[in-house]
Backbone as a ProteinNet text record, in pm:
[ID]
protein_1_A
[PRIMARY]
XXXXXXXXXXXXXXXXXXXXXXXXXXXXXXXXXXXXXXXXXXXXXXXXXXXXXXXXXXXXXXXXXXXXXXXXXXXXXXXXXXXXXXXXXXXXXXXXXXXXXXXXXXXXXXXXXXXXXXXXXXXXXXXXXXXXXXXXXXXXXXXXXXXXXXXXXXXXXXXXXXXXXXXXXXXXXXXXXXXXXXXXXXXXXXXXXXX
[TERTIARY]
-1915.7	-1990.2	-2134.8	-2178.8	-2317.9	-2399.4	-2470.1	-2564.1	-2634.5	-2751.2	-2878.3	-2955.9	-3034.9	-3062.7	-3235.7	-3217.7	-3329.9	-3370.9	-3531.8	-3570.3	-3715.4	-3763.1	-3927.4	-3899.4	-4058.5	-4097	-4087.6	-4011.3	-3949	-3810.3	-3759.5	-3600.4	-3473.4	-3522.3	-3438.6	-3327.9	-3398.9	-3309.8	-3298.1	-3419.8	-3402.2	-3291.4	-3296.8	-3190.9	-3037.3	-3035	-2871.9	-2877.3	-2943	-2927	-2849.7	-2904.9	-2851.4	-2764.9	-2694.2	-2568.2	-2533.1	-2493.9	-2412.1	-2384.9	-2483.5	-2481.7	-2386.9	-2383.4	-2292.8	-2195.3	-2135.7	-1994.9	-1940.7	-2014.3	-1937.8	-1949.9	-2070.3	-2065.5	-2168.8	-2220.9	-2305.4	-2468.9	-2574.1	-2674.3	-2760.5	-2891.6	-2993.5	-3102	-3091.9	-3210.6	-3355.6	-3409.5	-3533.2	-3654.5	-3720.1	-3823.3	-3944.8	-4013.8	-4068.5	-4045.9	-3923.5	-3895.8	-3880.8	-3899.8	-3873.2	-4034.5	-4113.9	-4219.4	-4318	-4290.2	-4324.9	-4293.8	-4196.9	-4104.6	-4171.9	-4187.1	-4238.6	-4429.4	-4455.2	-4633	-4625.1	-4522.4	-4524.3	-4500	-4443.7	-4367.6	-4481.9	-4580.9	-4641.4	-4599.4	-4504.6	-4419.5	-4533.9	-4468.5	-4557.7	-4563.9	-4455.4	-4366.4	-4484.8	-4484.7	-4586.9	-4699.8	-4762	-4921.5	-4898.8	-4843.3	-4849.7	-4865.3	-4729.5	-4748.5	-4875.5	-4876.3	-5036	-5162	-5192.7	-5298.7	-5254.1	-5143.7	-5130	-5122	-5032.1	-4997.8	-5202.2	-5270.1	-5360.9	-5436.1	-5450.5	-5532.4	-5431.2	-5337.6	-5259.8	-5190.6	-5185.6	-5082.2	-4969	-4883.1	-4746.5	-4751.7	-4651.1	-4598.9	-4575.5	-4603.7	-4574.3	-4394	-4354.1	-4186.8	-4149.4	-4217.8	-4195.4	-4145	-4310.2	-4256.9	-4129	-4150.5	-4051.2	-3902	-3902.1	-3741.1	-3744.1	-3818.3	-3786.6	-3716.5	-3852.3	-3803	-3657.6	-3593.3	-3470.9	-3344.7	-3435.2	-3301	-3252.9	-3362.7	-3337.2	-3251	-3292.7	-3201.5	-3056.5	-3033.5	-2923.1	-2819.6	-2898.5	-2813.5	-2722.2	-2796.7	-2773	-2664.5	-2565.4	-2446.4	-2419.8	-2528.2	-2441.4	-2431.9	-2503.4	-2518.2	-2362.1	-2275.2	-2184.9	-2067.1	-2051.7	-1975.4	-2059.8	-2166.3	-2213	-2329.4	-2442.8	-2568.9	-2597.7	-2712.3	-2728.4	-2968.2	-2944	-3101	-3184.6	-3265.2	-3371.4	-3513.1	-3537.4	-3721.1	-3692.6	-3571.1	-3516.8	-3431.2	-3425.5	-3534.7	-3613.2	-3724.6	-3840	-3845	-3807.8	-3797	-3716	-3695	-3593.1	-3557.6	-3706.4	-3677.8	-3688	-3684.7	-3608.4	-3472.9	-3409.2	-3274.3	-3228	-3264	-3234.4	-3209.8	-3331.6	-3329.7	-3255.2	-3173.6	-3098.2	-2974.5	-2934.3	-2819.6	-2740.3	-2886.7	-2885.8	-2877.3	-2908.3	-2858.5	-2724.8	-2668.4	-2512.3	-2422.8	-2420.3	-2385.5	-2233.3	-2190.8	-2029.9	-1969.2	-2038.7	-2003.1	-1987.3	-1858.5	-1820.4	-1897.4	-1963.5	-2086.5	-2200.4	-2192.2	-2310.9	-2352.3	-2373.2	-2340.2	-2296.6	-2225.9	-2122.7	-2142.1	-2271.4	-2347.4	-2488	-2554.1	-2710.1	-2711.7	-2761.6	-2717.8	-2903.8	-2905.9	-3065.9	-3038.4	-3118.9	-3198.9	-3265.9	-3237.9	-3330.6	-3341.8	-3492.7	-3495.7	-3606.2	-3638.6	-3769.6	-3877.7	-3990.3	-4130	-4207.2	-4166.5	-4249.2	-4176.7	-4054	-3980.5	-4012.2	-4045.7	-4037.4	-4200.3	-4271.8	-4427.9	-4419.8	-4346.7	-4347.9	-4311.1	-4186.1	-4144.6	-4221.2	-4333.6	-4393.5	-4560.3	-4596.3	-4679.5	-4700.5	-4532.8	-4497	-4469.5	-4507.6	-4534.9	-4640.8	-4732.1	-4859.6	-4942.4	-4916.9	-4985.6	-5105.5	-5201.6	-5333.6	-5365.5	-5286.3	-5307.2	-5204.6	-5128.6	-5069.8	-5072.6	-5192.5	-5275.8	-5113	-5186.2	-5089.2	-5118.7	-5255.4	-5295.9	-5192.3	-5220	-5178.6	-5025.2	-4989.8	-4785.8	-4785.5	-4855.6	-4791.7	-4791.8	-4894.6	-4950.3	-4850.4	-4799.6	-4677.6	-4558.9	-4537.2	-4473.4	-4474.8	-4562.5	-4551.8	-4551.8	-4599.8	-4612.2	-4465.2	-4368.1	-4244.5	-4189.9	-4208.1	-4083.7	-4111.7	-4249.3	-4266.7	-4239.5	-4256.7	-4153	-4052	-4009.4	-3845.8	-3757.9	-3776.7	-3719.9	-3676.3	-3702.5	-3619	-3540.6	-3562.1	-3470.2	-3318.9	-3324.6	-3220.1	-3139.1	-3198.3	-3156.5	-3082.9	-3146.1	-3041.6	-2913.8	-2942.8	-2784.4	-2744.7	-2779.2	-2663.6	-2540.1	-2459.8	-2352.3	-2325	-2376.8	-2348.5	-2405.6	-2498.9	-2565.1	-2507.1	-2543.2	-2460.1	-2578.6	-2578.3	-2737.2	-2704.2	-2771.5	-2726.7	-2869.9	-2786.5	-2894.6	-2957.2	-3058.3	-3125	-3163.9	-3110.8	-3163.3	-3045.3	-3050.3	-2997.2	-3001.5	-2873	-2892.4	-2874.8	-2934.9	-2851.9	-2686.5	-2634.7	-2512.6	-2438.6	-2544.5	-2445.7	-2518	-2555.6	-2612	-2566.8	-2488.1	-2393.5	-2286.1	-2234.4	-2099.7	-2114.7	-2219.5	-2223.8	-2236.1	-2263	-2281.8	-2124.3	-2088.9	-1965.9	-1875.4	-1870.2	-1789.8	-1795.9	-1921.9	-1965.1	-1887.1	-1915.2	-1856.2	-1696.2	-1641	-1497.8	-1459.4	-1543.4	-1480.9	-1502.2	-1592.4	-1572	-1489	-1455.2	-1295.3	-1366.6	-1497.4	-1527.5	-1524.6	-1483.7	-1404.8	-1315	-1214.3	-1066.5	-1123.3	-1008.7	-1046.2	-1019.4	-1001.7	-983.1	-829.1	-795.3	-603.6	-564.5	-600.3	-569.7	-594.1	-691.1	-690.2	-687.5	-693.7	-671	-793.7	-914.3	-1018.9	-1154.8	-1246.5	-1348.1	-1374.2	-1454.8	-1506.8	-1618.3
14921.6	14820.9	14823.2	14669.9	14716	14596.7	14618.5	14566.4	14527.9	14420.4	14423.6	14348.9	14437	14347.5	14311	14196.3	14106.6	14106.4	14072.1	14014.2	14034.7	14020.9	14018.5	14182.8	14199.1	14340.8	14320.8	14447.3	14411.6	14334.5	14299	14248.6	14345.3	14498.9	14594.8	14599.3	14596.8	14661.4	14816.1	14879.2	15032.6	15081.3	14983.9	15077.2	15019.8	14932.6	14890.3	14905.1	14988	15046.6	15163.5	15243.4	15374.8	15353.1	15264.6	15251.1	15253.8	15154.5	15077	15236.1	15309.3	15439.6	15505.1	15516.8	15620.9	15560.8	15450.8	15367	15373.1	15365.4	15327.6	15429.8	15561.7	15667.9	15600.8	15541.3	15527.1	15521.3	15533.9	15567.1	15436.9	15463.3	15344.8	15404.6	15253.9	15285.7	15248.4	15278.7	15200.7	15225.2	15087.4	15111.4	15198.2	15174.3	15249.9	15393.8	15454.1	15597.7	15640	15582.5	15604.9	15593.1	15524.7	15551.3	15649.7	15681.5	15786.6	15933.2	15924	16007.6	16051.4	15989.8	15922.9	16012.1	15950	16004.7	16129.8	16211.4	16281	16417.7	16387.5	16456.7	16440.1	16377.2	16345.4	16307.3	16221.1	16161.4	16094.1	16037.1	15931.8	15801.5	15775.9	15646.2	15634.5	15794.7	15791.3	15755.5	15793.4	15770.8	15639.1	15578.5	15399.4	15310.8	15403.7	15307.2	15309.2	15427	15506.3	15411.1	15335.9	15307.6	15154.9	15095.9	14981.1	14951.9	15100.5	15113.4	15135.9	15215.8	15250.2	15124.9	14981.2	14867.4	14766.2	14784.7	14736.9	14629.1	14639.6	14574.9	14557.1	14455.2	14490.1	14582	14661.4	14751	14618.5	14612.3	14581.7	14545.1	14443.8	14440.4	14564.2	14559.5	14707.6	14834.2	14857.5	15036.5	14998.8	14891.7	14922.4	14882.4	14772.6	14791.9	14963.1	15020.2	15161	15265.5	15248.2	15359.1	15287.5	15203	15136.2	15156.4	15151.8	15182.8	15328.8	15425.4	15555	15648.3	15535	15564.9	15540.1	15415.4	15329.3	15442.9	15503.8	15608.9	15714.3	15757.5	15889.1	15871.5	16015.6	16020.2	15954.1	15980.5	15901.7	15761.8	15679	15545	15449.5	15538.9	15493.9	15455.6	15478.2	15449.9	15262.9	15277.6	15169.2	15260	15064.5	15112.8	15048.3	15059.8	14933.5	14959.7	14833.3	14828	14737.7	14796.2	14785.7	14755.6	14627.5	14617.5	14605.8	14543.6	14522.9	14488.3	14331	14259.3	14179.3	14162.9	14036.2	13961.9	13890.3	13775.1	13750.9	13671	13590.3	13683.4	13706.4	13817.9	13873	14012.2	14109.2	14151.7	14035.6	14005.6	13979.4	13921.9	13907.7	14026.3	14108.5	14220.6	14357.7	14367	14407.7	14385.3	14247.1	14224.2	14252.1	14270.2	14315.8	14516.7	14579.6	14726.5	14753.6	14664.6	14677.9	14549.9	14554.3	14518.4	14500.7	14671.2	14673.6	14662.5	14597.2	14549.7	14395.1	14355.6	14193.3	14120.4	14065.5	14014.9	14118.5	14217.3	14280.5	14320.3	14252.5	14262.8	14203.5	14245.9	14226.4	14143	14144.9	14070.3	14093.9	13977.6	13986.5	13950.6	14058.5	14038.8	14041	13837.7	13859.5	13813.7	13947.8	13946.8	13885.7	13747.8	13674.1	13684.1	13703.6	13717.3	13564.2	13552.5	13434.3	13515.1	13460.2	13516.6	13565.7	13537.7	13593.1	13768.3	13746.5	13911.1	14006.2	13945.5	14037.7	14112.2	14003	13996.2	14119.9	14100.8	14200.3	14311.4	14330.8	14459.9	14528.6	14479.6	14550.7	14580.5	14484.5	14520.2	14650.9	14691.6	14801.9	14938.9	14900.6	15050.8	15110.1	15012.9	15081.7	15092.5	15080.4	15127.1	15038.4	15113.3	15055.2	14914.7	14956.7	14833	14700	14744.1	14649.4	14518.1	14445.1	14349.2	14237.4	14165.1	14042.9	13919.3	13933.4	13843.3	13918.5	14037.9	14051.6	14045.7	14076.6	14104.1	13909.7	13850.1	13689.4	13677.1	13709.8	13673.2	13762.8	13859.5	13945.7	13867	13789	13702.9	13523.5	13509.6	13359.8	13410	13527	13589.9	13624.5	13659.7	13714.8	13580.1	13459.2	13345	13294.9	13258.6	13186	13283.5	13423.9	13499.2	13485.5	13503.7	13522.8	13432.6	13258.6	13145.1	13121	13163.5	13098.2	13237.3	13324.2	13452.2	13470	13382.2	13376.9	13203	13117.5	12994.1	13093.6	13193.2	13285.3	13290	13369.8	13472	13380.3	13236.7	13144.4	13171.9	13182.6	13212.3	13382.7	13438	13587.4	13624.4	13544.2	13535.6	13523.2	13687.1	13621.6	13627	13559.9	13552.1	13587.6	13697.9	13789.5	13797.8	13724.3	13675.2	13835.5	13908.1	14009.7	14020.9	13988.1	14012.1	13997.2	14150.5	14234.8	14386.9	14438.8	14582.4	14607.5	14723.8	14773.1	14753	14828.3	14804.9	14648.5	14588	14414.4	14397.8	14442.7	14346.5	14382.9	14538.1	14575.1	14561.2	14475.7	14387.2	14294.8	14211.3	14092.5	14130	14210.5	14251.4	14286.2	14367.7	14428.8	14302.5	14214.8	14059.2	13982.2	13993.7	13889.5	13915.4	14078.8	14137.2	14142.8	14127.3	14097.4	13966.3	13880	13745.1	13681.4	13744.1	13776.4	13852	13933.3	14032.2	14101.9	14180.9	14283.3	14422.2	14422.5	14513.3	14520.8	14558.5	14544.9	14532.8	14411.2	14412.3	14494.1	14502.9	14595.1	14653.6	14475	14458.1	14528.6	14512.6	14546.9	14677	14752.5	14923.3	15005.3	14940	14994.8	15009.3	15030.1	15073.5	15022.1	15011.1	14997.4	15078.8	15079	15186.4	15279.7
14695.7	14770.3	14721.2	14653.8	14685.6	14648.3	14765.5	14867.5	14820.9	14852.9	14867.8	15016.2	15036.5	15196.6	15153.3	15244.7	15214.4	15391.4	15359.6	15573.7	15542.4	15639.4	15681.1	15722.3	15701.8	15763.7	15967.1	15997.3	16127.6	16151.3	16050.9	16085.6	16102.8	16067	16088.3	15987.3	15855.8	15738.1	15809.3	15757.3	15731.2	15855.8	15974	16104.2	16052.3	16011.6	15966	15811.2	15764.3	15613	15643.6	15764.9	15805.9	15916.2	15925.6	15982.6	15869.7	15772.7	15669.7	15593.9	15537.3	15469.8	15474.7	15654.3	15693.7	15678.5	15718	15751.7	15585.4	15483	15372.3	15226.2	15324.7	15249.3	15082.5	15071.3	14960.6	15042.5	14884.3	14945.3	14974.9	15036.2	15097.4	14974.6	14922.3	14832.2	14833.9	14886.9	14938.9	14793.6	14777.2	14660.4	14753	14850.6	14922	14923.8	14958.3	14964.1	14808.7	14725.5	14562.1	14507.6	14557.9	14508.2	14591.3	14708	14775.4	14685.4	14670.8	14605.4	14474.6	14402.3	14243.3	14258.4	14366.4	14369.4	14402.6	14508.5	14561.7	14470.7	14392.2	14223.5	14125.4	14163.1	14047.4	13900.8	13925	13812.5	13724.5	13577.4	13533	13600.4	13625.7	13724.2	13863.1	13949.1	14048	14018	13935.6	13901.7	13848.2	13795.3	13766.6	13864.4	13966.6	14114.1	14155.8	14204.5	14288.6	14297.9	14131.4	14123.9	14198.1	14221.1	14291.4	14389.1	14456.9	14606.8	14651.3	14621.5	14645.8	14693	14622.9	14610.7	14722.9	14798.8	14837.5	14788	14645.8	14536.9	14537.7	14493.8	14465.5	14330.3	14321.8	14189.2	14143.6	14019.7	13843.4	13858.5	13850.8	13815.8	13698.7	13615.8	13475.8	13556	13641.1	13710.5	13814.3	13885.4	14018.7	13943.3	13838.4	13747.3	13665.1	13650.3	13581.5	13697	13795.9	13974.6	13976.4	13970.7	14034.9	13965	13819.1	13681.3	13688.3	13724.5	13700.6	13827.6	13954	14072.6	14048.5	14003.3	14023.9	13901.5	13811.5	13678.4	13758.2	13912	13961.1	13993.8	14021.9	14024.7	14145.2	14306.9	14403.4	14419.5	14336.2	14325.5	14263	14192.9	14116.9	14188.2	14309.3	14383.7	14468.3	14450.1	14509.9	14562	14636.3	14702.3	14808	14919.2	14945.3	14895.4	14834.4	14774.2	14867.8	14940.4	15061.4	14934.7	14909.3	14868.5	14719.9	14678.8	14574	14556.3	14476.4	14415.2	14543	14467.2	14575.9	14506.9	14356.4	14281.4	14225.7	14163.5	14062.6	13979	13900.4	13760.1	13827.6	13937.5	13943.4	13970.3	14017.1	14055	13915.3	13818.8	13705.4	13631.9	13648.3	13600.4	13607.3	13818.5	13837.6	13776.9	13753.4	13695.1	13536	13471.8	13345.3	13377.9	13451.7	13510.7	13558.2	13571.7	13591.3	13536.4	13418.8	13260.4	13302.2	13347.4	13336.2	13484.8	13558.4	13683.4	13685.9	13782.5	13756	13866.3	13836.5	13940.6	14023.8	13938.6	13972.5	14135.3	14241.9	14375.7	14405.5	14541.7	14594.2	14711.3	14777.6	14889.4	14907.7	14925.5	14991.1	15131.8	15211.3	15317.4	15383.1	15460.6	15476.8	15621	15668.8	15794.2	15813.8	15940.2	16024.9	16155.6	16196.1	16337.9	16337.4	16438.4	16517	16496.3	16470.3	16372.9	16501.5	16662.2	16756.4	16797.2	16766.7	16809.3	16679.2	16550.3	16485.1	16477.5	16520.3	16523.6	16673.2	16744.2	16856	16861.3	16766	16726.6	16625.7	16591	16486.3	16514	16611.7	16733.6	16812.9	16827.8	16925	16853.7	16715.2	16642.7	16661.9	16715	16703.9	16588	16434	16345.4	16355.2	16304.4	16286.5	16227.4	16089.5	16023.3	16066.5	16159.4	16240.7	16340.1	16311.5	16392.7	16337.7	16478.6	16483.1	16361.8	16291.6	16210.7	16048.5	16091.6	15915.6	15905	16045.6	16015	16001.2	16088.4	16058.6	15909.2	15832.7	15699.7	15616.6	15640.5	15603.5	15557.4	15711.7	15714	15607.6	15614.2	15545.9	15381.8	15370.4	15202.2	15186.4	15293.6	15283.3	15242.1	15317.2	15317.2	15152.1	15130	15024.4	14908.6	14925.8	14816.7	14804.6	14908	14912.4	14884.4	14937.9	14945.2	14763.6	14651.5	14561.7	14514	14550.6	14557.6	14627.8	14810.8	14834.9	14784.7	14704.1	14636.7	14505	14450.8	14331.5	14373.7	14478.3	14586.4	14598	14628.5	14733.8	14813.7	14672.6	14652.9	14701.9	14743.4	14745.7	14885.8	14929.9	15050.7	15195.8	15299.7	15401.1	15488.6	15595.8	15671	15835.3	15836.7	15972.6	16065.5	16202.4	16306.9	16369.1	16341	16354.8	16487.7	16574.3	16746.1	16817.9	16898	16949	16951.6	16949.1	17007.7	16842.3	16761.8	16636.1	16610.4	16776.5	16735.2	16718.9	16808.3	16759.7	16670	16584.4	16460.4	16391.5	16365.4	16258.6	16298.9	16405.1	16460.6	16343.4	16317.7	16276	16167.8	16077.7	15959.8	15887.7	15981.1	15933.5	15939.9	16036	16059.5	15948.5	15911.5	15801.8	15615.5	15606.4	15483	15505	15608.5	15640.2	15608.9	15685.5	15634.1	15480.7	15403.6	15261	15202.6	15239.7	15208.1	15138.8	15185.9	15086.4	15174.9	15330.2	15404.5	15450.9	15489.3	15558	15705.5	15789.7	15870.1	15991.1	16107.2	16206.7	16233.8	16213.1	16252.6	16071.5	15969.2	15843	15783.1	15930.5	15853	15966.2	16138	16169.6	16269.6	16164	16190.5	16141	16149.5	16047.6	15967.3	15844.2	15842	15878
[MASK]
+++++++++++++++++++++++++++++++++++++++++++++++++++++++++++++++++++++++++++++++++++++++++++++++++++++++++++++++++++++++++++++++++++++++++++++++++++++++++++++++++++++++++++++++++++++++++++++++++++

């Protein structure tokens, strides 16, 4: 199986990344926890990011396709992933697809999280972080859509779009519903069980 999840900051990838993980036993790949990772090691990879993350930059498509190529090599990735913060464009989706060469369509589903721009603005409110003002998550937001919008026109076809409000567990109802009625899980009556 493997993934890529798409959403605004606050649509609750990272909590139904770590459902999905467990349910299907492959890993959550987050570009975030990889370049944390990367600085934290003092990699060369880290210090490339560093100087971008530092300026509140996006990473370079170059470093964050290298952090992604060198994950995606590791042994637990080969079974499948699901990729959290990758791709955010065209050419990087492009670029993913050229990383799995000997895979037949490359992924298997983009699965994008939508919530309403006032709950997610609220749930991200209620973290508390500093840099968390209601002006910058909106602006988060309109930088997210106008990125994102010819990214999920790529997926079309691969795209399933999962209504992000509710409890975790109904939203990985609807998640798991959704990769069923694509036949890329067995369904309940067909295994018994989920996974």
């Amino acid at each position: 199986m493997r993934l890529v999840l798409i959403g605004p900051p606050g649509a609750g990838k990272g909590t139904q990344a770590a459902i999905l993980r467990k349910d299907f036993g492959i890993p959550h790949i987050s570009t975030g926890d990889l370049f944390r990772e990367h600085v934290s090691r003092r990699t060369a990879l880290g210090q490339d990011a560093q100087r971008y993350l530092d300026t509140g930059e996006l990473v370079p498509d170059h470093i964050t396709g290298e952090v992604i190529r060198r994950r995606l090599a590791e042994s637990d990735a080969q079974r499948g992933f699901l990729l959290d913060g990758f791709p955010r464009t065209v050419q990087q989706a492009e670029e993913l697809e050229s990383m799995l060469p000997d895979v037949e369509g490359g992924i298997d589903a983009v699965l994008e999280f939508t919530a309403p721009e006032d709950v997610v603005v609220s749930r991200l409110l209620s973290r508390g972080r500093a840099d968390d003002t209601e002006q910058v998550i909106r602006n988060r937001q309109q930088v997210y859509r106008n990125q994102t919008a010819p990214l999920l026109a790529h997926y079309a076809t691969r795209l399933l779009t999962i209504h992000a409000v509710g409890s975790a567990e109904q939203i990985g109802e609807r998640v798991l519903t959704a990769l069923e009625e694509r036949g890329l899980v067995a369904s309940q009556g067909e295994s018994g069980a989920r996974p």
